[in-house]
ZABATOR-429061 format. One record per residue (C-alpha): chain; x, y, z; residue number from 0; residue in one letter. Coordinates in steps of 0.1 Angstrom, whole numbers. Example, Ala and Ser with C-alpha at 12.3 -4.5 7.8 and 13.67 -1.06 7.14 Angstrom:
NODE unit     x     y     z pos code
NODE    A   123   -45    78   0    a
NODE    A   137   -11    71   1    s
// end
This chain:
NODE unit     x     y     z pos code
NODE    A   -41  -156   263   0    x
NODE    A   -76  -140   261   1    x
NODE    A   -73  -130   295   2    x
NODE    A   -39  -125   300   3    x
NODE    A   -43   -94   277   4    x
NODE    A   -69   -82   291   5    x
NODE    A   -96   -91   262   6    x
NODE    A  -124  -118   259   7    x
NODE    A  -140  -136   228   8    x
NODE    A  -166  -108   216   9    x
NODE    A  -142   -80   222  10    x
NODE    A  -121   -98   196  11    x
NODE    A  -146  -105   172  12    x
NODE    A  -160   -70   171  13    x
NODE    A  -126   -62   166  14    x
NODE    A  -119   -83   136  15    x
NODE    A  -151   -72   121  16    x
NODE    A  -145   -34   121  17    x
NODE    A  -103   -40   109  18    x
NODE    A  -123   -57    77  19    x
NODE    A  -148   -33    73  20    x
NODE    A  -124    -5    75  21    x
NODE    A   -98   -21    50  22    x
NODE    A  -126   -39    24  23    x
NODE    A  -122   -11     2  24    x
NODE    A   -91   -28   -10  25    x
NODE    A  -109   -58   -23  26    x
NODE    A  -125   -35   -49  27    x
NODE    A   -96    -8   -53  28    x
NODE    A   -67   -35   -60  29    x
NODE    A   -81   -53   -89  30    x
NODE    A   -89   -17  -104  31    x
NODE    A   -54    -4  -102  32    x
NODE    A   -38   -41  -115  33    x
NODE    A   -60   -41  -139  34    x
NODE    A   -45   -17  -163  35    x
NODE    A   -12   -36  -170  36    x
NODE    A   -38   -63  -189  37    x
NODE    A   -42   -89  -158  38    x
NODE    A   -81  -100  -153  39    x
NODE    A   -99   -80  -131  40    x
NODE    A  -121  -112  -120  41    x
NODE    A   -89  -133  -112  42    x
NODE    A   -76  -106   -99  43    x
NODE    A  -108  -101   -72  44    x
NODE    A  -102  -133   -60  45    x
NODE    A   -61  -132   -54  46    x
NODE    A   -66   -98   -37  47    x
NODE    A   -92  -116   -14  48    x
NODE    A   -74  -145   -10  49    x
NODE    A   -40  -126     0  50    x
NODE    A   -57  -109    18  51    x
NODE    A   -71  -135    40  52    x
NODE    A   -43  -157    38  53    x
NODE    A   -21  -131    52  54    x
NODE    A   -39  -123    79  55    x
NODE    A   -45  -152    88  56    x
NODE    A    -2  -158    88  57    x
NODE    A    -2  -131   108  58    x
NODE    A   -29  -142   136  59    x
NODE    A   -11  -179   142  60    x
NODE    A    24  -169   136  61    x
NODE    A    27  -138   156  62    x
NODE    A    -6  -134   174  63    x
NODE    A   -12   -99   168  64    x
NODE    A   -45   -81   162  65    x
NODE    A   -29   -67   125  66    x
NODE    A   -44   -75    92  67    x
NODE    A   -22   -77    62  68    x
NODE    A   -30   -72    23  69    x
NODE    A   -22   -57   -14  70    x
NODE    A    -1   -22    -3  71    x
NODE    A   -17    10   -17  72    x
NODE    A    13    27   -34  73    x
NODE    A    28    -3   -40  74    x
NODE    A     4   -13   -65  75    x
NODE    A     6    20   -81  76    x
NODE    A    41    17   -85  77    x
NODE    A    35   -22   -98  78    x
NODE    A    10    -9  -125  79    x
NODE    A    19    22  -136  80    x
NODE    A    56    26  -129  81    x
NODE    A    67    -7  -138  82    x
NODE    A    43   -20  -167  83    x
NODE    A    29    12  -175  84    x
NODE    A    60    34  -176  85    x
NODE    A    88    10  -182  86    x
NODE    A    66    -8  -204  87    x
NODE    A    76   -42  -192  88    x
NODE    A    49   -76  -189  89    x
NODE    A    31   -76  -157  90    x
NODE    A    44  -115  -156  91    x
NODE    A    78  -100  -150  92    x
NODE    A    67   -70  -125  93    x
NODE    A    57  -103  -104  94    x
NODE    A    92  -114  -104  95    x
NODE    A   106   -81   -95  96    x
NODE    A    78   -85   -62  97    x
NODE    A    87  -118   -60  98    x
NODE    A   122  -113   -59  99    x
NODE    A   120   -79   -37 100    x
NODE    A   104  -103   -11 101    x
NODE    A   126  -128   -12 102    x
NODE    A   154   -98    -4 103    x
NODE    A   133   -84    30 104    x
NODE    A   129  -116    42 105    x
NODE    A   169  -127    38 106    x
NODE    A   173   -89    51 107    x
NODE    A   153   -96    86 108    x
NODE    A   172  -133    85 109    x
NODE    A   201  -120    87 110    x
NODE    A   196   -91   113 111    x
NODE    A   205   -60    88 112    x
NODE    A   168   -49    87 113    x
NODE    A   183   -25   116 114    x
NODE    A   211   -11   100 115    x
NODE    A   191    -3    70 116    x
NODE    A   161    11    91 117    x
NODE    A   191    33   109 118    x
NODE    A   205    42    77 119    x
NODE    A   179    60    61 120    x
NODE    A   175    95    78 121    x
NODE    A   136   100    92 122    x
NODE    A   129   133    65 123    x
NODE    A   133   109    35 124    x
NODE    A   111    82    53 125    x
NODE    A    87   109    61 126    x
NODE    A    88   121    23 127    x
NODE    A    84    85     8 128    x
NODE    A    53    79    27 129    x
NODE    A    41   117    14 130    x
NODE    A    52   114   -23 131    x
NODE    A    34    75   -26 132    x
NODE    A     2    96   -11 133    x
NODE    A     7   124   -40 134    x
NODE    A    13   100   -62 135    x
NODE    A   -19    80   -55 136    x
NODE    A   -41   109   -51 137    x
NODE    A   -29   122   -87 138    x
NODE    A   -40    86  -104 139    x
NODE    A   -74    89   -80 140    x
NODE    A   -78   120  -100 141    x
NODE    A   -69   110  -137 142    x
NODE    A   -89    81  -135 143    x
NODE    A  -119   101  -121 144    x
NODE    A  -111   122  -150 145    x
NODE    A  -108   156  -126 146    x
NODE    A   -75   162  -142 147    x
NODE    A   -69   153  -177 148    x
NODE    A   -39   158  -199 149    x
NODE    A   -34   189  -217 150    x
NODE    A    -8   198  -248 151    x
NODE    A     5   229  -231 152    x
NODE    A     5   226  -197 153    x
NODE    A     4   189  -196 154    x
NODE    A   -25   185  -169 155    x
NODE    A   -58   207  -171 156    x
NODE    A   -91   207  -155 157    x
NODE    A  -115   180  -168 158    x
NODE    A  -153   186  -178 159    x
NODE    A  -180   178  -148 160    x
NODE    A  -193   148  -160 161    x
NODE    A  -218   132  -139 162    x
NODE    A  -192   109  -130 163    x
NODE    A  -166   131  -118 164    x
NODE    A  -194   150   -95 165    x
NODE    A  -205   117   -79 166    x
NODE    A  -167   109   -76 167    x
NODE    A  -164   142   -59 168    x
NODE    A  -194   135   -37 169    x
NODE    A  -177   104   -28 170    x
NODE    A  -148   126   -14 171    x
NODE    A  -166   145     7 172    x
NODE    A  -183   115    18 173    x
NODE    A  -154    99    31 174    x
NODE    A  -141   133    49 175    x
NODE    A  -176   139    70 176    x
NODE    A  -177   103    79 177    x
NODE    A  -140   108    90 178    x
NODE    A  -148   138   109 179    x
NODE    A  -172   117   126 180    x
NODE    A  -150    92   132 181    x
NODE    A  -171    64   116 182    x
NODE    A  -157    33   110 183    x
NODE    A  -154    22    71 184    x
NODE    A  -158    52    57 185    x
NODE    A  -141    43    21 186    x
NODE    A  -161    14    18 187    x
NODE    A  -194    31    25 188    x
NODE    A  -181    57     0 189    x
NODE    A  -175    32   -24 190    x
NODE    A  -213    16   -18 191    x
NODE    A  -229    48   -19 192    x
NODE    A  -217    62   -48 193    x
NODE    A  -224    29   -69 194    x
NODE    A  -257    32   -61 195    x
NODE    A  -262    65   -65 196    x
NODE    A  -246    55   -99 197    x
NODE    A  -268    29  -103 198    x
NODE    A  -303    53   -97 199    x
NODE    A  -288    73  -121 200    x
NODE    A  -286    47  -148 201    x
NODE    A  -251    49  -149 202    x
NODE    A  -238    14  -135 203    x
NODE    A  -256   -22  -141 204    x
NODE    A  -272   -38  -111 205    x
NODE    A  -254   -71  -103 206    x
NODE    A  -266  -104  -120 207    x
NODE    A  -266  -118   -82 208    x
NODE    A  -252  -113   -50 209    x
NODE    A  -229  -149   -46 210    x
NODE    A  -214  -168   -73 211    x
NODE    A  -183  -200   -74 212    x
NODE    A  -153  -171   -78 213    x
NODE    A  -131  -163  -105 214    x
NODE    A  -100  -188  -115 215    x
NODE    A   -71  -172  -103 216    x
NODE    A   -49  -194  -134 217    x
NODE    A   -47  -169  -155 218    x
NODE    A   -22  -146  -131 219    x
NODE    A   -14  -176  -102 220    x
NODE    A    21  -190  -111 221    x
NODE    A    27  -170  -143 222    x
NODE    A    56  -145  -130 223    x
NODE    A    88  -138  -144 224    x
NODE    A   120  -143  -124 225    x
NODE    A   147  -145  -146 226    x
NODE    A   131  -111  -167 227    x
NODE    A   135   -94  -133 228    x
NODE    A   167  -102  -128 229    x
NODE    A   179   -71  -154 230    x
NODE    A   205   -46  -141 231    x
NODE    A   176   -22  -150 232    x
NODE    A   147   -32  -125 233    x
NODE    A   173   -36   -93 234    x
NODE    A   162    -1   -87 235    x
NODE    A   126   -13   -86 236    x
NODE    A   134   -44   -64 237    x
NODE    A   150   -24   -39 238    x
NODE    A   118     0   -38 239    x
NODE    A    97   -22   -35 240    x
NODE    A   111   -38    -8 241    x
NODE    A   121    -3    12 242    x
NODE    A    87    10     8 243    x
NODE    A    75   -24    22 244    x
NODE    A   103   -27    46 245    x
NODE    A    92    10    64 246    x
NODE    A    51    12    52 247    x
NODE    A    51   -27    74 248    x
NODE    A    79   -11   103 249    x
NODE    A    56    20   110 250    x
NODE    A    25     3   110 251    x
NODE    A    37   -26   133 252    x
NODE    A    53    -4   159 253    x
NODE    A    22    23   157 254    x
NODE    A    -6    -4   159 255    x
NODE    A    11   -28   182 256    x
NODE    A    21     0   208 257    x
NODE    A   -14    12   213 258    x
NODE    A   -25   -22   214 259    x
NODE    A    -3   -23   246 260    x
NODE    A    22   -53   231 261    x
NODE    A    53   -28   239 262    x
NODE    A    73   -39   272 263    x
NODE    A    87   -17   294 264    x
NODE    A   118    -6   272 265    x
NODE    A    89    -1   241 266    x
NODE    A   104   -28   225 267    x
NODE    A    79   -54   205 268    x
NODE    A    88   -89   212 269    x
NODE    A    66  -103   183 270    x
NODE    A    85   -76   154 271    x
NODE    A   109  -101   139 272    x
NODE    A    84  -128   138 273    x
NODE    A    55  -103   124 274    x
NODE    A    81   -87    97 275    x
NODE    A    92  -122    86 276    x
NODE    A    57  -130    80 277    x
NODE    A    49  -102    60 278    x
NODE    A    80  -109    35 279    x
NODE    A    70  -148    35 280    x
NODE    A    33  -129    24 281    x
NODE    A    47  -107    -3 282    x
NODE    A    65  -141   -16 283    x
NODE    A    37  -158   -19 284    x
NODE    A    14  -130   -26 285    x
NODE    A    35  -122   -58 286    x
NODE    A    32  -167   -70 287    x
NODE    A    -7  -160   -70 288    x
NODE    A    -6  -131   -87 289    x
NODE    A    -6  -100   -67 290    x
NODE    A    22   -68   -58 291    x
NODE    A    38   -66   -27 292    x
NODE    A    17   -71     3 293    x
NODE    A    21   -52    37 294    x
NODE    A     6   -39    68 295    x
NODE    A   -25   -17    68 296    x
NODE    A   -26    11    92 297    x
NODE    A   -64     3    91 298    x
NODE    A   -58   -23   117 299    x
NODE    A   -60     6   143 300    x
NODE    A   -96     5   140 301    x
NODE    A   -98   -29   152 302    x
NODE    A   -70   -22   179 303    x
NODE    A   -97    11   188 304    x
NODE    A  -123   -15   194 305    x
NODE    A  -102   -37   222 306    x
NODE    A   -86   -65   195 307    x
NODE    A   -54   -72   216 308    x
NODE    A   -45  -114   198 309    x
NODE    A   -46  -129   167 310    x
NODE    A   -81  -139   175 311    x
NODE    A   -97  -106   159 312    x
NODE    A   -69  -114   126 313    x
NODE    A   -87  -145   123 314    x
NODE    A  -120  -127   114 315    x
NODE    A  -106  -107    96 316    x
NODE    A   -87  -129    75 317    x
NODE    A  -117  -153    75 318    x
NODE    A  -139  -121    62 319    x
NODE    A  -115  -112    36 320    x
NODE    A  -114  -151    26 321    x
NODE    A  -159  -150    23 322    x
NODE    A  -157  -122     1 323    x
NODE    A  -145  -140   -26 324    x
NODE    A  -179  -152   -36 325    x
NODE    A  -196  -121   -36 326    x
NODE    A  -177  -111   -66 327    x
NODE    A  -210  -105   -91 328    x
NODE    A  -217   -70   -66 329    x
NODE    A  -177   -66   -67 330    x
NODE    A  -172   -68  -106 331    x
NODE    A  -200   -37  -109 332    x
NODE    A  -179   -10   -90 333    x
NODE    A  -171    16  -118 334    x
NODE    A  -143    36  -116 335    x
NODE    A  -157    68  -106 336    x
NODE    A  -162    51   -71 337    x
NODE    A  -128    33   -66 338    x
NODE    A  -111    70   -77 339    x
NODE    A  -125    85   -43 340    x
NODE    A  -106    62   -22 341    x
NODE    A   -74    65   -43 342    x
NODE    A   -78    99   -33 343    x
NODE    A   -82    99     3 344    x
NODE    A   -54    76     9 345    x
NODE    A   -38    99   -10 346    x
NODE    A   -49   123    19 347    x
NODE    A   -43   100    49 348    x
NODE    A    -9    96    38 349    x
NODE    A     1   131    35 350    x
NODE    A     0   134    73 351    x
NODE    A    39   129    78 352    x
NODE    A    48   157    61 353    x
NODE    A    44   183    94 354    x
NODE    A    76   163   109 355    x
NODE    A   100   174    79 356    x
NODE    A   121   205    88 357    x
NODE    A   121   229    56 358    x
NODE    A   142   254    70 359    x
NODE    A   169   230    72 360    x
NODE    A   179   227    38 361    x
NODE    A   200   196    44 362    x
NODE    A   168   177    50 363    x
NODE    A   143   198    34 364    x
NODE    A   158   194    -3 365    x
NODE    A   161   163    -6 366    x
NODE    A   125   153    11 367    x
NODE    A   112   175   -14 368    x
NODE    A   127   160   -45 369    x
NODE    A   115   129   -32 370    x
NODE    A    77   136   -28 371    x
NODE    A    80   162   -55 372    x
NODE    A    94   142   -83 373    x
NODE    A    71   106   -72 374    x
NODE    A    38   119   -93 375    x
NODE    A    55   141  -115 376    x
NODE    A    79   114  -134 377    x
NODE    A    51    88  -122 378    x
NODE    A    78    68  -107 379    x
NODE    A    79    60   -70 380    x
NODE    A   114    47   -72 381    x
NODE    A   130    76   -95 382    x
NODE    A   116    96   -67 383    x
NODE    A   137    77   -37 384    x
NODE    A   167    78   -62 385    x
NODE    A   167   118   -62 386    x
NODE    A   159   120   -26 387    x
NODE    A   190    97   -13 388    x
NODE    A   214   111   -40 389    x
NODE    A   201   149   -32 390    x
NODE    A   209   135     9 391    x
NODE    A   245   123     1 392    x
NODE    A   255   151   -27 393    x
NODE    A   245   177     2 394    x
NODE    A   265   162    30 395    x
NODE    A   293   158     8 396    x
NODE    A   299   193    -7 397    x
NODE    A   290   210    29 398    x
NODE    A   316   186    37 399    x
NODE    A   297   163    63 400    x
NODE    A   295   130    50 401    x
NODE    A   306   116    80 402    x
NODE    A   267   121    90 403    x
NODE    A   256    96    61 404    x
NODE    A   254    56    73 405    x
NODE    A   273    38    50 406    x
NODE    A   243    22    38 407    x
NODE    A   229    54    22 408    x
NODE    A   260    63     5 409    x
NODE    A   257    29   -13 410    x
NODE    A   220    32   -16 411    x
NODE    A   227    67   -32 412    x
NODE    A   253    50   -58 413    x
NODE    A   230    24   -66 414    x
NODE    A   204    47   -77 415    x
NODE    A   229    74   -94 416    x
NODE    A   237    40  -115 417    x
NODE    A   201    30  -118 418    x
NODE    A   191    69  -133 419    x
NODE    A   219    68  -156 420    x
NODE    A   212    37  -171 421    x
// end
């Protein structure tokens, strides 16, 4: 197979190695987010590791793709802040809502209607999603640097320049020259750098060690709630969860896997049913051990960049992810101020999409922007889809062109008229 795709067995290691050194930063930024709904941040270290790796490693031997899976960034956001932190539900029953959103995309691509909903929802609302998770995770970078703080008037102000929020700052423009120079695991050296700049300073505790036995994951593994998440009021959330998943994993499959040369002559990817399949089996069993939804990274690219054509350079990279957990003692010292950079630049990263919406076509424009507009100002991912496909569907409607709506999106658009209501 090595050969046959024109690769050989250092190619593919290199390539495994730079995937997980471009995506590590999620071992430290996960537990960080999950965190604040009350789950343990140690136990929480060594699910995201473990998912991580496990994933992957799904990935490598069921589909034999150079792709590396693990905790979404958005999705988490939504997960912790949305859902426990806005709703104000138990983070055992946000797992059952993950759990139960997985359960959905993998019956979905079962089934065959994964096309018809792809197909369904028009490209400027999948465009704004992807830009209105990136606002939204760039404004909680921000709060939880403290650069924005609230305010009684104008609800958000300026913070004061702590010493943190200017190394957090630094760590922003770290990450942007070391993008600009195209260096490879830029957020993670961000994330290094500014914990020990943080350390020199005084400001952050050197590590007791560098390898310990790692955290139990009992206090999260097994603990979700299914029959909570079964409300009327969180089928909203399920379906977000699982369209953000359904089009974050979509993109990044077809994207990575193209320029990995897996495309036939038509452009079609023979292993995309297969590779979508595994990533709803890993959100399933990413949500029993205690996790949100996990999905494709885009940082897979990077290993694709460095020749990774099989599932040979996922198996490092799972393997990596999987060694990580017992170097917990140097992950449990990150502070905040150094995770909040890399909020914010996936923030950035994610923003790209928004040069292929056409604002001067209102039809699509409007509702795009109530979608990205309204995700970090209610602090709700999924009350911003809700606006976006009912905006969509009211539009066509009154201008008296809803022939042009799929099915599909006119019930997706009740659904979440019914959902905002209630």
């Amino acid at each position: 197979m090595l050969k046959t795709r024109g690769t050989d067995l250092r190619t593919e290691t290199i390539a495994g190695i730079t995937t997980f050194l471009t995506a590590a930063y999620i071992i430290f930024v996960n537990p960080a987010i999950l965190a604040v709904t009350g789950m343990p941040e140690g136990a929480l270290i060594s699910v995201t590791c473990l998912v991580a790796g496990l994933a992957t490693l799904l990935l490598a031997f069921w589909a034999n793709v150079p792709l590396m899976m693990a905790p979404g960034m958005g999705l988490n956001a939504f997960f912790a802040f949305t859902l426990v932190g806005s709703m104000q539900i138990p983070w055992q029953t946000a797992l059952g809502v993950v759990f139960i959103s997985g359960v959905f995309f993998l019956l979905v691509t079962l089934v065959g209607l994964r096309d018809r909903i792809v197909k369904a929802i028009p490209l400027s609302l999948r465009l704004a999603a992807s830009v209105g998770i990136g606002l939204f995770i760039a404004f909680i970078g921000m709060k939880n640097l403290g650069l924005i703080v609230d305010h009684p008037t104008t609800l958000v102000a300026l913070g004061p320049m702590t010493p943190e929020v200017v190394l957090g700052l630094g760590g922003v423009l770290l990450i942007a020259i070391l993008e600009v120079r195209r260096v490879r695991g830029s957020i993670l050296i961000s994330i290094l750098a500014v914990t020990v700049a943080g350390m020199a300073l005084g400001m952050v505790k050197p590590p007791a060690g560098l390898v310990a036995a790692p955290p139990s994951i009992a206090p999260i593994a097994f603990k979700l709630d299914i029959p909570g998440a079964l409300k009327t009021s969180l089928w909203a959330s399920i379906f977000a969860f699982m369209f953000i998943d359904l089009f974050d994993s979509l993109g990044t499959m077809l994207a990575v896997c193209r320029e990995a040369g897996l495309a036939d002559e038509k452009g079609d990817i023979q292993q995309l049913p297969v590779m979508l399949k595994a990533d709803a089996v890993a959100t399933v069993f990413g949500a029993l051990l205690g996790t949100s939804t996990t999905t494709t990274y885009i940082e897979s690219a990077s290993g694709v960049a460095e020749g990774g054509r099989t599932g040979l350079a996922s198996v490092i990279t799972g393997g990596l992810f999987i060694a990580a957990i017992f170097f917990t003692p140097v992950i449990r010292i990150i502070p905040g101020f150094a995770t909040a950079p890399a909020l914010i630049m996936v923030g950035i990263f994610m923003m790209r999409g928004i040069g292929g919406i056409d604002f001067y076509s209102f039809e699509e424009g409007v509702p795009a922007f109530l979608t990205f507009a309204l995700m970090p100002l209610t602090f709700s991912i999924a009350k911003g889809l809700a606006f976006g496909f009912m905006a969509y569907v009211s539009i066509k409607l009154l201008l008296g062109k809803i022939k042009a709506c799929d099915p599909i999106l006119i019930v997706i658009a009740v659904f979440s008229l019914i959902s905002i209501i209630f």
